[in-house]
C-alpha positions in Angstrom: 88.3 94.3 -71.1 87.2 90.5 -71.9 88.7 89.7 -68.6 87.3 92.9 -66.8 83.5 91.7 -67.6 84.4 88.5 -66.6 85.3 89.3 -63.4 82.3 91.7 -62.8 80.1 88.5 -64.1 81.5 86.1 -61.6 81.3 89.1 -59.1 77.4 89.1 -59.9 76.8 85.5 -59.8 78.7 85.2 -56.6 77.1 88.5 -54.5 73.5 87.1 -55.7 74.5 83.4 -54.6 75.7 84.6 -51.0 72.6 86.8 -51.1 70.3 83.7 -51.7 72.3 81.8 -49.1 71.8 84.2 -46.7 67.9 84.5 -47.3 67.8 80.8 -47.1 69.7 80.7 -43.7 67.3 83.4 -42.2 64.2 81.5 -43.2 65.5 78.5 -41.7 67.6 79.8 -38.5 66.1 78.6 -35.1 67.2 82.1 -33.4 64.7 83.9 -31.8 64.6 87.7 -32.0 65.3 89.3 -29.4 64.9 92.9 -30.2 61.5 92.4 -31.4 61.7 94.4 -34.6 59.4 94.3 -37.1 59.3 91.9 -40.3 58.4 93.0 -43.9 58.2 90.2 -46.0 56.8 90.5 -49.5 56.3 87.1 -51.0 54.9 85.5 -54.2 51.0 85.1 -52.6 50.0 81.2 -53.2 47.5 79.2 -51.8 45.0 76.0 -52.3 41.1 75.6 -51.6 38.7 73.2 -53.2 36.6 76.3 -54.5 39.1 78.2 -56.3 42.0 75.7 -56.9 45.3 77.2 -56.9 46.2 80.7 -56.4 49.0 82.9 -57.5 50.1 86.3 -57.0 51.9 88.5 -54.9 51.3 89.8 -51.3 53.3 91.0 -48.5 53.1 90.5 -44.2 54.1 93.0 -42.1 54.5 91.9 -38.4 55.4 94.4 -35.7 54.8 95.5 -31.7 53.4 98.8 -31.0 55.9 98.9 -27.8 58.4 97.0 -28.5 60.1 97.1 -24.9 57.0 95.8 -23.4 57.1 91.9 -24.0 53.5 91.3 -23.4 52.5 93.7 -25.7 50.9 91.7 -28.5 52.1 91.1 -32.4 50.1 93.3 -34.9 50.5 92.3 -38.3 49.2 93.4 -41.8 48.4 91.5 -45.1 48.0 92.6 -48.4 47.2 90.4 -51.2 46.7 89.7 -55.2 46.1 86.7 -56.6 44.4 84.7 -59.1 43.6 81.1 -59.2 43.0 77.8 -61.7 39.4 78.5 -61.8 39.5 81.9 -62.9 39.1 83.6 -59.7 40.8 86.7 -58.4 40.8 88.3 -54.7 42.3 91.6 -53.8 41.9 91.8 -50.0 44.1 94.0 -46.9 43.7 92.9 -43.4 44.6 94.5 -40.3 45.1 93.7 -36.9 46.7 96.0 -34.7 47.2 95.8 -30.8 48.1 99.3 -29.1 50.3 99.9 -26.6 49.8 98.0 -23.5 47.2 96.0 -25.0 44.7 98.9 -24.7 43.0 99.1 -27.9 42.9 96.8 -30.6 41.8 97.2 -34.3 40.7 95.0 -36.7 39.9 95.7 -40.5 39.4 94.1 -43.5 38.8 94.7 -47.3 38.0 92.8 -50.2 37.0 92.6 -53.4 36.3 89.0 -54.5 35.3 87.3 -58.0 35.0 83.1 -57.7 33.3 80.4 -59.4 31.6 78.2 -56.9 29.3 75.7 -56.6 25.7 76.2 -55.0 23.9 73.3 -53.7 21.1 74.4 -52.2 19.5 75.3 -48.7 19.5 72.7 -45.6 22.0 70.3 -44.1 21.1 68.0 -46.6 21.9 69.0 -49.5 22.9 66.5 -52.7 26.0 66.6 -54.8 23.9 66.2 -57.9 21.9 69.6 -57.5 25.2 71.0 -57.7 24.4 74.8 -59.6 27.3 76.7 -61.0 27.8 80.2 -60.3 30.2 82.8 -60.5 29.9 85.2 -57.5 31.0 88.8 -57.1 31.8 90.2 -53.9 33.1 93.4 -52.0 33.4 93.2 -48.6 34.5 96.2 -45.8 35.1 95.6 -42.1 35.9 98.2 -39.5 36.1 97.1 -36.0 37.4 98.5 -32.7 38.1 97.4 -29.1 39.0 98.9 -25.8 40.2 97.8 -22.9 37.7 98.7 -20.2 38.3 96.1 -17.7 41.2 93.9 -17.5 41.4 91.0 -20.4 38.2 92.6 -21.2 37.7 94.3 -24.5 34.1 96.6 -25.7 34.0 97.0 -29.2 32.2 98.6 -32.0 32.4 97.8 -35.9 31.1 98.8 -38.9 30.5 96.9 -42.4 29.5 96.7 -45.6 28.7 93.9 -47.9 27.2 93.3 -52.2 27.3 90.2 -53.6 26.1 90.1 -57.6 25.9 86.3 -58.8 25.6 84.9 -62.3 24.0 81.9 -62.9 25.7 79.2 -65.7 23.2 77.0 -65.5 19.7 78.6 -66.6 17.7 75.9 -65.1 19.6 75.2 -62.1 18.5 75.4 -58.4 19.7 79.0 -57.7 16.6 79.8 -59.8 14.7 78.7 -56.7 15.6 81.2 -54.0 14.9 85.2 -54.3 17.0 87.6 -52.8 20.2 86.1 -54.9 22.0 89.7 -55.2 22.3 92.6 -53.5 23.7 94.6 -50.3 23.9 94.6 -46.8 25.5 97.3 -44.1 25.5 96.8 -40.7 26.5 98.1 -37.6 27.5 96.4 -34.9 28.8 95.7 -30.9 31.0 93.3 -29.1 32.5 92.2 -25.9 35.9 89.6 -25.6 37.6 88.5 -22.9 40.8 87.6 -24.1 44.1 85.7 -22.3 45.8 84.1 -24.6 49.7 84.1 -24.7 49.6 85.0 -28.5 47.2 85.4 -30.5 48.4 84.2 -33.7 49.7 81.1 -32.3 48.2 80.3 -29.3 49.6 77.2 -26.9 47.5 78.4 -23.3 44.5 80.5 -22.3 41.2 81.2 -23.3 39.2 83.7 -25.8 35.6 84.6 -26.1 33.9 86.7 -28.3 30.3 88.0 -28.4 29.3 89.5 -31.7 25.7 91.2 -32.5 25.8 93.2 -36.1 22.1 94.8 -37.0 21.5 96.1 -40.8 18.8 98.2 -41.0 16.6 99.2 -44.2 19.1 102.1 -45.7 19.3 100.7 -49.3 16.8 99.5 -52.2 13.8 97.2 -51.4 14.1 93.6 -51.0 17.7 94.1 -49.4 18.3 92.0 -45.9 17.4 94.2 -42.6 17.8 91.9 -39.2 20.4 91.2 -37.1 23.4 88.3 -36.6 24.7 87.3 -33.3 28.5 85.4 -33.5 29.6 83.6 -30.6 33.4 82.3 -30.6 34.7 80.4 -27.5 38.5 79.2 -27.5 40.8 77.3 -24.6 44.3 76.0 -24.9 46.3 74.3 -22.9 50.6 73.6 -23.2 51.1 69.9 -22.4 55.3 70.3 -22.8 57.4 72.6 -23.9 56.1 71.4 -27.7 52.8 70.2 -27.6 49.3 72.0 -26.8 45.9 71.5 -27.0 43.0 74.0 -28.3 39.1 73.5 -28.6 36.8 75.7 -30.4 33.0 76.3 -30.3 31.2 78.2 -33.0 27.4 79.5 -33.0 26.5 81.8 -35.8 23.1 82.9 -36.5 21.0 85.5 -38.4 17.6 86.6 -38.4 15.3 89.1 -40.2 13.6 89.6 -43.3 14.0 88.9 -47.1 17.2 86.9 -45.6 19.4 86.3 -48.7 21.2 83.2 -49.7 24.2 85.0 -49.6 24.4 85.8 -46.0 23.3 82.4 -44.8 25.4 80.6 -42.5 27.9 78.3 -44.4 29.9 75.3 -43.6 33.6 74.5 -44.2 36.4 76.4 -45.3 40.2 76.8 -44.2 39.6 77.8 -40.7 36.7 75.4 -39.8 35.2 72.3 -41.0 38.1 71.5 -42.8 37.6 69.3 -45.9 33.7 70.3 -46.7 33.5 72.5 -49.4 32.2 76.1 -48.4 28.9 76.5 -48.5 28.1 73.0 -49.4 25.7 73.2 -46.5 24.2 76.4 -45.2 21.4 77.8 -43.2 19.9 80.3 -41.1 22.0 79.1 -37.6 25.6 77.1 -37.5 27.2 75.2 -34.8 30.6 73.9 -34.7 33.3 72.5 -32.2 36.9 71.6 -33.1 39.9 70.8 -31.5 43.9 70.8 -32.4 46.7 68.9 -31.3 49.8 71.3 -32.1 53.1 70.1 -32.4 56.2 72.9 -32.5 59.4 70.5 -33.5 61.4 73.9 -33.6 61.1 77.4 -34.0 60.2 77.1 -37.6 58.5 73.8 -38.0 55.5 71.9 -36.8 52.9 69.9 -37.2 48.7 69.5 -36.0 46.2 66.9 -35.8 42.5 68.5 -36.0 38.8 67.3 -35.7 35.4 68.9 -35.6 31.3 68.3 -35.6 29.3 71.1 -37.0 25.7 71.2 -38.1 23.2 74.4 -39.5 19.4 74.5 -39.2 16.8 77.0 -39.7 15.1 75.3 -43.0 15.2 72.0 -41.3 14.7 71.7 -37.5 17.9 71.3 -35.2 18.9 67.5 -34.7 21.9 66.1 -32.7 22.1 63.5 -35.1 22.6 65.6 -37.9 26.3 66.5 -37.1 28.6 65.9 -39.4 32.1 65.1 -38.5 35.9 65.9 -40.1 39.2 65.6 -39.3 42.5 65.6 -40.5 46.4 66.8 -40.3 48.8 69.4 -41.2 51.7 71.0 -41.5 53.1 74.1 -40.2 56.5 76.3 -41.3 56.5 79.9 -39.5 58.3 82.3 -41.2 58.2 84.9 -38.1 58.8 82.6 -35.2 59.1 85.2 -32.2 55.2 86.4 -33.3 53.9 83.1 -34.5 53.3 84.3 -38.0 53.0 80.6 -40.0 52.0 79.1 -43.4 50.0 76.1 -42.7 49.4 73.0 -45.2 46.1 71.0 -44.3 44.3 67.8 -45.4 41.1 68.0 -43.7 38.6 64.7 -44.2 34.4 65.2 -44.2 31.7 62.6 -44.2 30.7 60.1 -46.7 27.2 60.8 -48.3 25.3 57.7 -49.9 26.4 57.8 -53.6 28.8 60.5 -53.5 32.9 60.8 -53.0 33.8 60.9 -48.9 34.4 65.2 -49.0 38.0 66.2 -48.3 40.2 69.5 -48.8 43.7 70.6 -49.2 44.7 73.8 -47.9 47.4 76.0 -48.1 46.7 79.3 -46.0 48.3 81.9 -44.1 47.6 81.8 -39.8 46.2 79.3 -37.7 42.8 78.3 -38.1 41.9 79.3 -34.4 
């Protein structure tokens, strides 16, 4: 009987090592797929920002083609994640982005429910480390967007959303004390219009994107809420140098207008996808412009690598200035875990400007898609 576990033990140990070998040979094999089925991959969720520090949990991707026999159909894929972080911060959030068949409709959605410490430093692009305010924000966030194909590459879209940010203030005498309108909701409705040829669209090596965006929120909820309008403008062009290298430039213009305009819904700079290495929301204001650009390396199937910089600025409070553009840069890693749709974790160090009597700002990030 002794011998009879034994064997059943070593049976065990053996099926779960060739098991493991066999996951490890998938996630590192440089062969395409070919039959362009769909991935499922449920995965211990991790990630790093400079606002919430490390973050652990659980999540899952699910990449697929609506057609899979058509080869310009695009990927869709859909995210779900848990996780909590260092700083005590936890985020449930879905996303979902879905091309049809032939490219002819294409649906994006997103929801969230968000609780973060962060630091608030004011309004202005001139903000000072040492107002820094502590806060811990709440927020719940629902996006509903569709787009149609009306005219080739062309896409008309509607959307709907719905925002509520609640804030708590640690320090009782800090600058967040300054500004009214520090909670509440916002819903909005909204229209857009993209043209859009881009070989893929979660990693992109040629063609160009833009995006025009106008959202209004009218005065459906309690007094003192926001009711005006935001206009989002995102421009994109890449170009393949050689089979492993490509370029891609980005140009950013956010801005919203109205009344009883909450610090909340301000413009913000810096995060994972832009301005990499300034700390998000470390400047904000009414109106945002940035441009950035990406060297992208592809060494194989699974691996590469990126060089990145930017210049961004916000005004509104303060008057637009060209010479108040402040620059970043920086490099990264990339390992794709779904090579045939571009599906990629990304590592990033991105590098901000050096403010008299403060640390040069800088980032690390660990995050899920390109940034562009």
């Amino acid at each position: 009987m002794k011998k009879f576990y034994l064997i059943v033990f070593l049976g065990l140990i053996t099926g779960n090592s060739f098991a493991q070998m066999k996951l490890i040979k998938k996630l590192l094999s440089n062969e395409k797929d070919t039959l362009r089925k769909a991935s499922f991959l449920p995965i211990p969720s991790f990630g790093y920002a400079q606002e919430t520090g490390f973050q652990f949990g659980v999540g899952a991707i699910v990449g697929f083609y609506a057609d899979r026999l058509d080869t310009t159909n695009r990927p869709s894929s859909l995210t779900l994640n848990l996780n909590y972080s260092t700083k005590k911060a936890y985020n449930m959030s879905s996303l979902i982005d879905i091309w049809g068949k032939g490219n002819k409709l294409h649906y994006i959605g997103e929801l969230r429910f968000k609780r973060m410490p962060f630091n608030f430093y004011g309004v202005g692009n001139s903000t000072q480390q040492a107002n820094s305010d502590k806060l811990i924000q709440q927020q719940i966030k629902v996006l509903l967007q569709a787009e149609k194909q009306l005219l080739p590459k062309a896409y008309t879209g509607v959307s709907l959303g719905f925002e509520n940010y609640e804030y708590k203030d640690l320090v009782p005498d800090g600058i967040f004390n300054n500004y009214s309108n520090k909670s509440g909701s916002v819903a909005y409705i909204g229209v857009s219009q993209a043209y859009d040829t881009r070989n893929n669209n979660n990693y992109t090596t040629q063609g160009f994107f833009i995006r025009g965006t106008y959202q209004y929120a009218p005065n459906i909820s309690s007094q003192g809420d926001f009711t005006g309008s935001q206009i989002k403008l995102d421009v994109r062009n890449f170009w393949r140098l050689s089979n492993s290298f490509a370029v891609g430039v980005q140009g950013l213009y956010n801005t919203i207008q109205g009344k009883n305009t909450p610090v909340y819904l301000l413009q913000q700079m810096g995060n994972d996808e832009m301005m990499r290495g300034y700390y998000n929301g470390r400047f904000r204001d009414e109106s945002l412009l940035v441009f950035q650009g990406e060297l992208r390396y592809r060494y194989n199937s699974r691996f590469g690598a990126t060089l990145f910089g930017g210049t961004a600025t916000v005004w509104g409070i303060d008057d637009f200035a060209v010479n108040q553009f402040k620059p970043n840069y920086g490099a990264g890693l990339r390992y794709f875990f779904d090579p045939e749709k571009g599906i990629s974790v990304r590592l990033d160090y991105g590098i901000g400007e050096k403010r008299a009597n403060e640390k040069r700002q800088s980032g690390f990030y660990i995050s899920i898609a390109e940034a562009f």
